[in-house]
N, C-alpha and C positions, 0 to 999 in steps of 0.2 A: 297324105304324103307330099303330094305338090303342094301345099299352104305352108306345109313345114321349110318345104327345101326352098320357096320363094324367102320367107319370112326370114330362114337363115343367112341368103345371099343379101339380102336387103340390109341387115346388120350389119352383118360382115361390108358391104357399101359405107356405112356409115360412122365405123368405125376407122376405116383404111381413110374415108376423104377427111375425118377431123382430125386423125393423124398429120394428114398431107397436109391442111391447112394450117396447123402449127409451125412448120418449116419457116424458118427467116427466109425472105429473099436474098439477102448477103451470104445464107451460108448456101444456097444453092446457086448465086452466082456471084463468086469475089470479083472485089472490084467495083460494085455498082454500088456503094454507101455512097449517101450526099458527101462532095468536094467540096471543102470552103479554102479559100484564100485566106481569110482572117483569120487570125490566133481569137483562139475561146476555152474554152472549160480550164483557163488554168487558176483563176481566184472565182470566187462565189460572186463577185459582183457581171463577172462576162458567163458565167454559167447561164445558157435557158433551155437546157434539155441534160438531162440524166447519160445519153448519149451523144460523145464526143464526135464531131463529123471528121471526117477523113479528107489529110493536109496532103501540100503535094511534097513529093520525095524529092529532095536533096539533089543534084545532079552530081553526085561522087559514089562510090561503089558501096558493098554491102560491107566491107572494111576500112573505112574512112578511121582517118585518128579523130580524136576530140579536136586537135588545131584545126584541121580541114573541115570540119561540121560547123567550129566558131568562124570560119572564115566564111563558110555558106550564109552563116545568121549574119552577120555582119555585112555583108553584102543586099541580104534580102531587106533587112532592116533600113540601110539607106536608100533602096527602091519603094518603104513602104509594104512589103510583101511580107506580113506581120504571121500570114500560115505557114509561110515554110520559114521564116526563121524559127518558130514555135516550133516546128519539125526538127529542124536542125539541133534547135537546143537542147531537146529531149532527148536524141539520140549522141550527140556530145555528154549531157551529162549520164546519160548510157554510158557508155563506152570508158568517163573518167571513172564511175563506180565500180566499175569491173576489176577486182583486186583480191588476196588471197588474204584469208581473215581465218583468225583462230574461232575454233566451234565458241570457247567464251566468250567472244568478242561481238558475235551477231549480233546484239542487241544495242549496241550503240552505231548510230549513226554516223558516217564519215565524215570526219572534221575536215579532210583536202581541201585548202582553201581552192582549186582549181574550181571544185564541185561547189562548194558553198560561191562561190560568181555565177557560176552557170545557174543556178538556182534562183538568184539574186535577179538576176538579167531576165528568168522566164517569169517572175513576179512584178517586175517592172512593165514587161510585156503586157502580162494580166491587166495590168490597174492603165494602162494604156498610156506610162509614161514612155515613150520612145526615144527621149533623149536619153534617157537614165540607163534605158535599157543599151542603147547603143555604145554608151560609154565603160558599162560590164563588161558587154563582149567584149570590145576592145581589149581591157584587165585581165581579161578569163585569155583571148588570145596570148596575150604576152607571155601567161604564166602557161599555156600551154605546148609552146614552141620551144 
């Protein structure tokens, strides 16, 4: 009977700690994913990891319009600060997708030339042209003010 009830407990151990050792670090402590400064995973040529590292946040609230997000990129852009404008621009072109669509319609793509800059500008980004990119935002600002 104690062989049994060891044998059982020992299981039951070993079951509970490969459970536990599955756990992400991230999901039991947000917030501690590698930081990068640099913009990356947005073209295949800056890709080198299947996960994306975590950029810094925007210094404008959790309701920023897309102008104030392009004016975050645009700014970070002329500092060089190529992760938070990558931040910036994804949550700008966030924010201009955000729109009321007929159920038939889901399946096309939004043509808003606003979104199609903002798109433009984080592919610029990508391929690590910075002027090109800089001069998007700038176009995507105009059109979104």
């Amino acid at each position: 009977m104690h062989t049994k009830l060891l044998a059982s407990a020992g299981l039951l151990g070993l079951i509970a700690g490969g459970a536990y050792a599955q756990v992400p670090v991230h999901d039991t402590f947000p917030g501690t994913e590698p930081l990068s400064l640099q913009a990356s995973n947005i073209v295949p040529s800056d890709t080198n990891s299947i996960v994306a590292p975590r950029l810094p946040d925007p210094a404008v609230g959790d309701d920023a319009s897309p102008a104030q997000l392009l004016s975050v990129a645009s700014t970070a852009l002329q500092q060089g600060q190529t992760g938070l404008a990558q931040e910036a621009l994804e949550r700008a072109e966030t924010r201009a997708l955000i729109r009321s669509t007929p159920p038939s319609a889901t399946d096309r793509p939004d043509d808003n030339p606003l979104v199609q800059n903002i798109a433009a500008a984080r592919q610029y980004l990508g391929a690590g042209n910075l002027a090109q990119a800089r001069q998007t935002v700038t176009q995507a600002l105009a059109m979104a003010r």
